[in-house]
C-alpha positions as CSV (number, residue, x, y, z in Angstrom):
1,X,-2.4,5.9,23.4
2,X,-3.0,6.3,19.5
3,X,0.3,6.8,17.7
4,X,-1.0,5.8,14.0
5,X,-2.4,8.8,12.4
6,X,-6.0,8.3,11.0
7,X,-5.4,9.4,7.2
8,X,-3.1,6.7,6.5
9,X,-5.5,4.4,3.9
10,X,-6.2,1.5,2.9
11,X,-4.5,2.9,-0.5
12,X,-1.3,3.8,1.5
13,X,-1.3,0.5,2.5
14,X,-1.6,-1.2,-1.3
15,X,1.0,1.1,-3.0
16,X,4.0,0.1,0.0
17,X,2.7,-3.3,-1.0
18,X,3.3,-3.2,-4.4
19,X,6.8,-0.9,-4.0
20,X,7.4,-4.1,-2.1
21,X,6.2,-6.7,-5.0
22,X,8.4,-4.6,-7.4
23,X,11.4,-4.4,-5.9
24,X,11.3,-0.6,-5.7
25,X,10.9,-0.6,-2.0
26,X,12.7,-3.4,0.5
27,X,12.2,-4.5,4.1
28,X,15.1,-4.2,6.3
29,X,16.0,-7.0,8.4
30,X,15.3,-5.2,11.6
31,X,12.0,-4.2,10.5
32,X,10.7,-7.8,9.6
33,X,8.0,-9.0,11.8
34,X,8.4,-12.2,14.2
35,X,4.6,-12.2,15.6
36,X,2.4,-11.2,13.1
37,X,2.3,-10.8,9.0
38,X,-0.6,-8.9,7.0
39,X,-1.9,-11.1,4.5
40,X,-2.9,-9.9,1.5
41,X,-2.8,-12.0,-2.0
42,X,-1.1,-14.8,-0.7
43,X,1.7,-13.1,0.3
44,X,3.1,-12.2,3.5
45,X,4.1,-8.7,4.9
46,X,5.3,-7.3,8.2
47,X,2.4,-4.7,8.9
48,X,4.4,-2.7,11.4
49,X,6.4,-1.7,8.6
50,X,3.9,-1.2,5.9
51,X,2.1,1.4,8.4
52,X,5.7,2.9,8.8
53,X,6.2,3.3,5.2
54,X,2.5,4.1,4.1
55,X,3.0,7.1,6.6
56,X,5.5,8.9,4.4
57,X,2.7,8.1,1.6
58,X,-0.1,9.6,3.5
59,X,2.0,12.2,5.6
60,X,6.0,12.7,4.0
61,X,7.6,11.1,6.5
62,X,8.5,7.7,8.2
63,X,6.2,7.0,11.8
64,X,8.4,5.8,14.2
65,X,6.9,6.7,17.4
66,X,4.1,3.6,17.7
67,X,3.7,-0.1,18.9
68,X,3.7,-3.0,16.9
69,X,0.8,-6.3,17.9
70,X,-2.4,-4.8,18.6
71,X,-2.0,-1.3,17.8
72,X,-0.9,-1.7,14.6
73,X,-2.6,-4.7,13.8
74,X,-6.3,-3.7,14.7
75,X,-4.9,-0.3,12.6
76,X,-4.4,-2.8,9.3
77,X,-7.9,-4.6,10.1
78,X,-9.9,-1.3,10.4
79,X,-8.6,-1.2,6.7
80,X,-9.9,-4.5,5.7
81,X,-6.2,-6.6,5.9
82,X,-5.8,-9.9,7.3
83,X,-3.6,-10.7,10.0
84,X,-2.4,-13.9,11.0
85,X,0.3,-15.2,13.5
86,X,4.0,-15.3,11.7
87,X,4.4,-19.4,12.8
88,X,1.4,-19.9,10.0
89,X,2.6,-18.0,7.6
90,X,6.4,-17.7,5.4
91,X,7.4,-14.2,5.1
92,X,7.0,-12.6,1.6
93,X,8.4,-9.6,2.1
């Protein structure tokens, strides 16, 4: 079952990224990922929560009903991200 909408972008993506680089935006401890981190720069993000947030970019509101792992890791590839296991990888965000 598809739960990520299809016009969340790549661009969605890089402005929740840079909210998160600027301090404007923050992740919540609950919403940090223990499996898997988007890699982008050199830094380190939990991708379930970037698609959560790039949602209310894309669509005005926070997506809450879809899986984390695959779904929304093959989701962040099909935009051209990286994603790599959380054990190789510190947590920037």
């Amino acid at each position: 079952m598809k739960n990520i909408p299809d016009n969340i972008t790549r661009q969605h993506i890089l402005r929740i990224i840079e909210d998160l680089n600027h301090g404007i935006v923050v992740v919540p401890p609950r919403q940090r990922s223990v499996k898997y981190c988007l890699e982008f720069n050199k830094m380190y993000y939990p991708p379930k929560y970037l698609v959560r947030m790039a949602n209310v970019r894309a669509n005005g509101q926070e997506l809450w009903n879809f899986y984390g792992g695959p779904e929304t890791n093959d989701f962040c590839r099909s935009r051209g991200f990286t994603i790599v296991e959380h054990g190789r990888a510190p947590h920037s965000a």
